[in-house]
BALUM-567935 format. One line per field, with one value per residue: x, y, z of N, C-alpha, C, CB in turn; residue in three letters. Coordinates in pm, whole numbers. Glycine has a CB too. Layout:
// BALUM-567935
n_east: [X ...] $
n_north: [Y ...] $
n_up: [Z ...] $
ca_east: [X ...] $
ca_north: [Y ...] $
ca_up: [Z ...] $
c_east: [X ...] $
c_north: [Y ...] $
c_up: [Z ...] $
cb_east: [X ...] $
cb_north: [Y ...] $
cb_up: [Z ...] $
r: [ALA ...] $
//
This chain:
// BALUM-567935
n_east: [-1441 -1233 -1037 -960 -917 -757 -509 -563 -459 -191 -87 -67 89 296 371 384 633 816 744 867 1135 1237 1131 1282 1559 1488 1613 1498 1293 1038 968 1015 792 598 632 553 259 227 223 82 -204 -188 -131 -376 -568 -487 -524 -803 -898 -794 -949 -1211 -1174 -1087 -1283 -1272 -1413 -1287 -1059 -1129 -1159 -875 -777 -907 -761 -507 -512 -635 -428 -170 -308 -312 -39 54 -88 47 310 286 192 438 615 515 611 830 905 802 973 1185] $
n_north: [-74 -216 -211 36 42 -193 20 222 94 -10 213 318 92 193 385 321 172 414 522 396 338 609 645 461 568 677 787 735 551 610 659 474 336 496 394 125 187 287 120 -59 87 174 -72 -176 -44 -135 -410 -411 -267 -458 -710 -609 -525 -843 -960 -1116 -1180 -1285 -1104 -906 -1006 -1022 -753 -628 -750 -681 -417 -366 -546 -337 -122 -207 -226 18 139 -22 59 338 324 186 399 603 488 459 729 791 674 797] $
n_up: [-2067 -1948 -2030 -1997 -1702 -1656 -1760 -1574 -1400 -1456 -1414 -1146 -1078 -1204 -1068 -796 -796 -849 -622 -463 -521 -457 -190 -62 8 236 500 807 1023 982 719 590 673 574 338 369 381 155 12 99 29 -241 -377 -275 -459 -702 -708 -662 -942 -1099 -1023 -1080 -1376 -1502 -1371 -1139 -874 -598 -582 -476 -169 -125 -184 51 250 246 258 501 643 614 755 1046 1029 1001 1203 1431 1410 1503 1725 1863 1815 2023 2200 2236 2227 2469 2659 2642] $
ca_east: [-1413 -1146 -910 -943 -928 -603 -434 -499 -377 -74 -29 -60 243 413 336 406 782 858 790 987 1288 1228 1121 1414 1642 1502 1693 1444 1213 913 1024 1004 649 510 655 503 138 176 231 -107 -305 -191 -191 -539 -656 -444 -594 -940 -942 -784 -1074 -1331 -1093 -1026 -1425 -1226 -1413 -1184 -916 -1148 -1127 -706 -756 -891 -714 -421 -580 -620 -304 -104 -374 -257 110 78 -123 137 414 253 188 594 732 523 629 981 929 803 1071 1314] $
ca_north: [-51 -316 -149 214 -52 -184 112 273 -11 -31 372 272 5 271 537 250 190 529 567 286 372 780 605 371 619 730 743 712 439 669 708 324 265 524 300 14 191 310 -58 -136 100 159 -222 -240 3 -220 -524 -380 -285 -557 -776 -529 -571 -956 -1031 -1212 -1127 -1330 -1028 -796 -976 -1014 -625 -590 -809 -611 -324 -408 -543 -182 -32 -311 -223 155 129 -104 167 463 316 179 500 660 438 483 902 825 627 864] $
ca_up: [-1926 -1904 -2089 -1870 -1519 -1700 -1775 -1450 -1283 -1462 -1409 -1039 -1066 -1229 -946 -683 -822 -834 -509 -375 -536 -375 -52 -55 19 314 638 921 1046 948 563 589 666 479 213 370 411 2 -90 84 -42 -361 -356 -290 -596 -822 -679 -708 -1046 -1142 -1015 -1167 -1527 -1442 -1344 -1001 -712 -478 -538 -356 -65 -87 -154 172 343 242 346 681 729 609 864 1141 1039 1070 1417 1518 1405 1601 1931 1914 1826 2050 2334 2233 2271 2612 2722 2598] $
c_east: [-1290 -1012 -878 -893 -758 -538 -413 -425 -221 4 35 67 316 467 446 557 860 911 828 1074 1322 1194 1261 1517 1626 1578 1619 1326 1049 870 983 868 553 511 574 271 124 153 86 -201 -285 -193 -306 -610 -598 -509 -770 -978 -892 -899 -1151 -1261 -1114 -1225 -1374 -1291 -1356 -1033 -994 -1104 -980 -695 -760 -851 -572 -386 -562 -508 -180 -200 -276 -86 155 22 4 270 420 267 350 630 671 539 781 1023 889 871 1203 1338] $
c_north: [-129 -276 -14 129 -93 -126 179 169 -29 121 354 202 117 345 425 196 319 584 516 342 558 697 520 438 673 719 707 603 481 682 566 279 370 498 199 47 247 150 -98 -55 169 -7 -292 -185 -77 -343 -506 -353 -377 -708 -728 -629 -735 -1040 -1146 -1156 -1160 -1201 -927 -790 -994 -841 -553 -641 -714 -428 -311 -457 -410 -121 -92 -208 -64 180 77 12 275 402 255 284 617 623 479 658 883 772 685 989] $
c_up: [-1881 -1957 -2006 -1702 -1564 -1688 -1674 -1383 -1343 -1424 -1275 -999 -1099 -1119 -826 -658 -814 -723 -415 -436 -503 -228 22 -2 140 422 747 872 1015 809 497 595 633 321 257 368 240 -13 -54 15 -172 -421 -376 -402 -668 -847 -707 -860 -1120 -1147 -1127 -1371 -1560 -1460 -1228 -908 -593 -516 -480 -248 -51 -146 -31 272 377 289 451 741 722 720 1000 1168 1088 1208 1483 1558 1489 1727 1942 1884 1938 2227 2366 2277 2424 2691 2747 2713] $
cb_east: [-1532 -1188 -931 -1198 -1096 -566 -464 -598 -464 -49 -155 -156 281 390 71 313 805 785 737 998 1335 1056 989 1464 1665 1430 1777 1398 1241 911 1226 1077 602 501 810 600 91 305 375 -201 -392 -80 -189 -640 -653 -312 -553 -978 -947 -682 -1144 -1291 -900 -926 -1503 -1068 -1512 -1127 -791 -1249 -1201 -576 -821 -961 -701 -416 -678 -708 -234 -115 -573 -245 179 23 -273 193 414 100 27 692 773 453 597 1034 805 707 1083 1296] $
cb_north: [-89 -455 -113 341 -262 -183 175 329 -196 -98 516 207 -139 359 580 143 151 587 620 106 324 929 513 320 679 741 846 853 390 789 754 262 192 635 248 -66 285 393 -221 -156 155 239 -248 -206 155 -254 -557 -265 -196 -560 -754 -253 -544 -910 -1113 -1220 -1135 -1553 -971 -780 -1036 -1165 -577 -560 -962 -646 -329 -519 -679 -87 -62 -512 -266 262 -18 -259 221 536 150 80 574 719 272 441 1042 817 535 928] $
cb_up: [-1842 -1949 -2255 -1827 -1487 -1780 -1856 -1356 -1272 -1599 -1412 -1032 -1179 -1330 -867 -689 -945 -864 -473 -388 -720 -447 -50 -186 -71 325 692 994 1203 998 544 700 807 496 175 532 561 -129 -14 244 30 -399 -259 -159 -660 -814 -523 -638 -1093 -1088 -885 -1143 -1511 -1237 -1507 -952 -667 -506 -663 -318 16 -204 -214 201 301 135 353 728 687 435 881 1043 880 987 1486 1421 1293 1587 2034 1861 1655 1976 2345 2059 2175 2665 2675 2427] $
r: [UNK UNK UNK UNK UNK UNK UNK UNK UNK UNK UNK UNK UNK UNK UNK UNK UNK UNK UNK UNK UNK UNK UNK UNK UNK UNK UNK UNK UNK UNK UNK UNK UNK UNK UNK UNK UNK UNK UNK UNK UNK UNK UNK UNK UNK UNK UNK UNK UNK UNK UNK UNK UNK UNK UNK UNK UNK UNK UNK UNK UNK UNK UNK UNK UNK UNK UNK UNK UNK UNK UNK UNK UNK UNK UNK UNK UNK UNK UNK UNK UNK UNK UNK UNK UNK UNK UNK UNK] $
//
């Protein structure tokens, strides 16, 4: 099992580079934090099976801490851009 938790998790890093350097390029401020909401939760499966793999249960909870703060960051994102459309 530790070897399958591994491997996805490194598939995951792979996935998670990929799509920074395709996100990277974007032009708008929206392109940007659906880079910042992959990083958390592809983040958090890496971090999770890494525990599982690992036998750490203190990276659950910095899985969901990380979690919750990509949630935080995309709430935060919506209600400013959609203050910014009503200002406009």
């Amino acid at each position: 099992m530790n070897d399958i938790a591994l491997t996805v998790a490194l598939f995951l890093l792979a996935n998670l580079v990929i799509a920074l350097l395709a996100a990277a390029r974007g032009p708008t401020k929206a392109d940007r934090m659906l880079m910042a909401l992959l990083f958390g939760s592809t983040g958090t499966g890496i971090l999770v099976l890494l525990a599982q793999a690992m036998q750490q249960p203190a990276l659950v909870d910095v899985a969901l801490v990380l979690a919750l703060l990509a949630a935080i960051g995309g709430i935060a994102f919506a209600r400013r851009a959609w203050q910014e459309r009503r200002d406009d």
